[in-house]
C-alpha positions, -999 to +999 in steps of 0.1 A: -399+227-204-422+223-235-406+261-250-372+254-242-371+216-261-389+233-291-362+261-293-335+234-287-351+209-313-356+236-341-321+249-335-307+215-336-331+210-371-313+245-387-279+238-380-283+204-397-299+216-426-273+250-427-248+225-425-256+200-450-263+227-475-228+245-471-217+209-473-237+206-501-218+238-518-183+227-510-191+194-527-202+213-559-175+241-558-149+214-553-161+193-586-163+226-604-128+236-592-111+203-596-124+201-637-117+241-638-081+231-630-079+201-651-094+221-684-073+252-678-043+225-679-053+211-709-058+249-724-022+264-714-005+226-721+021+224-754+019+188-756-005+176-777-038+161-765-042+127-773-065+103-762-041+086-733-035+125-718-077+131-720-082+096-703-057+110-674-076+143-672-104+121-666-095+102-639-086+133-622-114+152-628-138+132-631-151+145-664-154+134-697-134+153-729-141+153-764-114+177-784-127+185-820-106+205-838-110+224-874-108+196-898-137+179-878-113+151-864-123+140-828-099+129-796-121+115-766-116+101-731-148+084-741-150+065-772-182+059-777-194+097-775-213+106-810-199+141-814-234+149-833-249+147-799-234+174-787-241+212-787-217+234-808-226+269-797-223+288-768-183+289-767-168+301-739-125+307-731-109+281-708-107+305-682-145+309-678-163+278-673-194+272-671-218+246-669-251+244-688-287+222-678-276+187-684-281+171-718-285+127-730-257+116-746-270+076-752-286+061-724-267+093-698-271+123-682-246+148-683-235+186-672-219+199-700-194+230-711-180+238-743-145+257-745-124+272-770-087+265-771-065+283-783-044+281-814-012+256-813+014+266-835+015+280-863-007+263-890-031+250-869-069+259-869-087+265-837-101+236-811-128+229-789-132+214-756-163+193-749-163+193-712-189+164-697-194+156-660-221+125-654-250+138-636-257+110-612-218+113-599-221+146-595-256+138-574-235+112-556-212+136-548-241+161-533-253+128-517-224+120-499-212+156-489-252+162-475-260+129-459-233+132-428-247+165-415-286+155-417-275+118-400-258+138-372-288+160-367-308+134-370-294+111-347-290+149-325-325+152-326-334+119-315-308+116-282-323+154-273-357+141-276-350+109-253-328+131-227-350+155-228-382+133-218-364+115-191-355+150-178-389+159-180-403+127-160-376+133-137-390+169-132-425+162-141-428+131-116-418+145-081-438+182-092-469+161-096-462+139-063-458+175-050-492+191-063-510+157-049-495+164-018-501+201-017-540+186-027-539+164+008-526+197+026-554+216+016-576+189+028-562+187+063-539+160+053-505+171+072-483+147+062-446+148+051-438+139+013-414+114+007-382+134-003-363+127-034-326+109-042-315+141-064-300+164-039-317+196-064-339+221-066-368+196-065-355+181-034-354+221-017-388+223-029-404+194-011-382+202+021-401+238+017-434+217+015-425+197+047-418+227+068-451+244+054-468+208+062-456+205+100-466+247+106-496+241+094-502+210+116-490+228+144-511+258+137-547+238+133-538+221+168-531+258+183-567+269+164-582+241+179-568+242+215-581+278+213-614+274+197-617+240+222-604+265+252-633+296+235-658+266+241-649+262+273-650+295+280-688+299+266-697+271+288-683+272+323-697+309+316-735+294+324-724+271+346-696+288+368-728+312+384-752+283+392-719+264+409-707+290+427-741+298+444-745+264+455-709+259+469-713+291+491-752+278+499-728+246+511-704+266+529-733+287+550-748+251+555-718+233+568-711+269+594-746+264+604-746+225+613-705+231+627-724+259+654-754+238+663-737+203+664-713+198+701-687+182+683-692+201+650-663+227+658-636+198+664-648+178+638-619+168+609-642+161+583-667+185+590-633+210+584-622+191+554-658+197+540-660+232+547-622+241+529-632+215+503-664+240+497-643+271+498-619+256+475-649+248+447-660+283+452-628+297+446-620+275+417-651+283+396-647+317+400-609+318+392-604+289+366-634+282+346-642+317+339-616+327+319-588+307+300-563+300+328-529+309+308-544+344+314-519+369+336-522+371+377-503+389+402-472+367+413-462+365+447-431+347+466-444+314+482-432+283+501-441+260+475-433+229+500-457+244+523-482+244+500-486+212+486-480+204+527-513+222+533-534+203+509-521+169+520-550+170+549-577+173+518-563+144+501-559+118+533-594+110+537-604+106+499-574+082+497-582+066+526-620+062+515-608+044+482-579+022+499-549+042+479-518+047+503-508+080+500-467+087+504-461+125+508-421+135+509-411+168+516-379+184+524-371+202+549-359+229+535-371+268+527-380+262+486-394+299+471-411+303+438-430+330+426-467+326+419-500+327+423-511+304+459-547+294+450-538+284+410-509+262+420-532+250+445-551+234+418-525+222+399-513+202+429-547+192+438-558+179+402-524+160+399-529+143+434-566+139+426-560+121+393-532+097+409-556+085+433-584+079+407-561+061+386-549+040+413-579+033+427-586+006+402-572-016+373-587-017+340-617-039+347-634-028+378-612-053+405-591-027+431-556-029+425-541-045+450-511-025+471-528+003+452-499+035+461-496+074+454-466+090+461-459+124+460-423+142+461-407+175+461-375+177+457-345+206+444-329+200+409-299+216+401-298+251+421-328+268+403-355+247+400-383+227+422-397+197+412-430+180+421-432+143+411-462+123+413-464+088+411-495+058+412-495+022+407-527+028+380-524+010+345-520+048+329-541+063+300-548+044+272-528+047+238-553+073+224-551+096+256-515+097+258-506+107+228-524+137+234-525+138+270-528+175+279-558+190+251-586+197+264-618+178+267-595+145+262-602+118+284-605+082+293-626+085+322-662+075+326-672+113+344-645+130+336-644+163+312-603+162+304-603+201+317-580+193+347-545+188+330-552+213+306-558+239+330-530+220+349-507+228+318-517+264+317-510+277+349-474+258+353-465+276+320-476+307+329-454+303+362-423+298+338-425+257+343-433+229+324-455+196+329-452+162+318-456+125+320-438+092+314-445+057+324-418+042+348-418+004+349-454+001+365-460+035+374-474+061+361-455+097+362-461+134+363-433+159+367-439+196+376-407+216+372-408+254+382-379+275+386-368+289+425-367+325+430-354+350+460-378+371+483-401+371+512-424+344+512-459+354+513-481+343+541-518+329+528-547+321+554-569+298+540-596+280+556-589+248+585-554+256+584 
């Protein structure tokens, strides 16, 4: 900006002075022409000049003239010029005119030419021509011709100046909002700047900004979901040996007590306990290990038959806790394609949480008529859904709005891995997850899409 003002300002300053000093020449070459005229007149005339025709010349001229001819007798326009004053040499013919450095005649200042004239008639001597023009009209006359062109470049100069600094706020203003923002950005601070009126290149810029802004945001939350999900990985790495040896130390218990105990092979909850074991051992070693987006083998499976099977694990913690548990499934043959034991989770974590969260209001009073229900149903022609519903007071305002990163929770034991991993595994099955609160109720909804093929049979333990 600063460049481009300074080019336009010193432009602006050399076409006023160019033009006021070609003004300043057509002032000066008009005078000189207009008395060139006049005295060339007066030279080629036949009348005689008398004072009345000199006084005429004058007010068209502009000039002063003093004839003298060869007896020494003077005619003026002027009457009170004392021809003594006046030079005498330096003649020059009508046709060439010239004017000389100005000379005092009284109290004035004049520019002043003599010509000679010549002879009229016969008889008569030769004449001179005092030619004077008055110094300060002729400066008036500069004056006025020069003052128009610097007053227009002044006044030029001044409305470029003032357009050019509110152009230069108006640029200068949102580029420094925009370099306070970029500031905030590199700080961490992701936050949109306020876009301006103009519809310009300013207004493009700060759109650019934006977009920049929200990738950004969205790319820290990715590096920190996989750093958080890294961490996780670095921990359940200690942990997932020491767990997994004292589930199957469990699992060898419970077979031993089930053989020694009468009533230990028909016992429910003695077969509850001992798939509950397999199940931790299984989960350790498949889920916590590594990050569970990771890629498995896919298989066709009755995906209502699943979440049928774990309905027998889930009765007697519900029951313990005083949560009715409502379990509809259709009757019909609903295939997906996927991977038994980590959908397994998935169902088991959802139904898990729902009877956690139902289990008690926000103070520590049971909820009363305290409900989880849990649905499968066909939407549309190519997708299953799993809905699962509790009468808990749902997450709190800081947990919801991040619901499904890891290590976020608003339990008192809990580690906020479950949904995550939750999360990871429907997505890698081509579904999504999500929640919403309905009136009282507390909603998650698993949508995965149906496929074609034989379903594949799983034997797991107690079923």
């Amino acid at each position: 900006m600063v460049p481009m003002a300074a080019a336009t300002l010193v432009a602006i300053v050399a076409l006023s002075v160019l033009d006021a000093y070609l003004a300043a020449r057509r002032a000066t070459s008009l005078i000189e022409r207009q008395i060139a005229e006049v005295t060339r007149t007066l030279a080629e005339s036949n009348f005689p000049l008398t004072e009345r025709v000199l006084q005429q010349m004058h007010g068209l001229a502009g000039a002063h003239f003093v004839l003298v001819d060869e007896r020494g007798l003077v005619t003026s326009s002027r009457g009170d010029v004392d021809v003594a004053l006046l030079p005498n040499s330096g003649a020059r013919d009508a046709v060439d005119l010239d004017f000389v450095a100005a000379i005092r005649v009284g109290d004035q200042a004049y520019y002043h030419a003599l010509l000679s004239l010549p002879r009229r008639g016969a008889g008569a001597g030769p004449q001179r021509l005092h030619v004077l023009y008055p110094e300060r009209a002729y400066r008036a006359a500069w004056q006025h011709a020069v003052k128009p062109p610097l007053v227009i470049g002044a006044a030029s100069l001044v409305a470029v100046a003032l357009i050019g600094a509110v152009i230069a706020y108006q640029v200068s203003r949102p580029l420094s909002d925009l370099r306070a923002h970029m500031g905030h950005i590199a700080e961490g601070e992701f936050v949109p700047v306020p876009l301006p009126r103009r519809n310009d290149e300013i207004r493009d810029l700060a759109l650019a900004v934006n977009r920049m802004s929200e990738m950004l945001a969205k790319f820290e939350q990715e590096v920190r979901r996989t750093e958080q999900i890294r961490t996780l990985g670095h921990l359940v790495r200690g942990l997932a040996h020491q767990l997994r040896n004292s589930a199957t130390g469990a699992v060898i218990a419970v077979d031993i007590h089930r053989h020694e105990c009468p009533l230990g092979q028909e016992n429910e909850s003695m077969q509850v306990a001992a798939r509950q074991l397999t199940l931790i051992e299984k989960f350790v070693r498949k889920f916590l290990s590594l990050d569970a987006r990771s890629p498995r083998l896919h298989a066709p499976l009755n995906f209502v038959e699943l979440v049928e099977g774990l309905i027998p694990l889930l009765r007697p913690t519900a029951a313990h806790v005083g949560v009715t548990l409502d379990v509809r499934l259709p009757a019909e043959l609903l295939v997906i394609k996927g991977d038994w034991d980590a959908l397994e989770h998935v169902v088991l974590n959802l139904l898990l949480n729902a009877i956690e969260a139902a289990e008690r209001a926000p103070g520590v009073a049971p909820i009363r008529d305290a409900a989880v229900c849990a649905e499968v149903l066909r939407r549309d022609s190519d997708r299953v859904c799993l809905v699962v519903e509790d009468t808990g007071p749902g997450p709190s305002a800081d947990v919801a709005a991040r619901m499904f990163e890891p290590f976020l929770t608003d339990k008192p034991h809990g580690t906020g891995l479950g949904l995550s991993l939750a999360r990871g595994i429907v997505e890698s099955h081509g579904g999504s997850i999500r929640w919403e609160r309905r009136q009282t109720r507390t909603c998650f909804v698993v949508d995965l899409p149906l496929t074609e093929g034989r379903v594949e049979r799983v034997e797991t333990p107690g079923r």
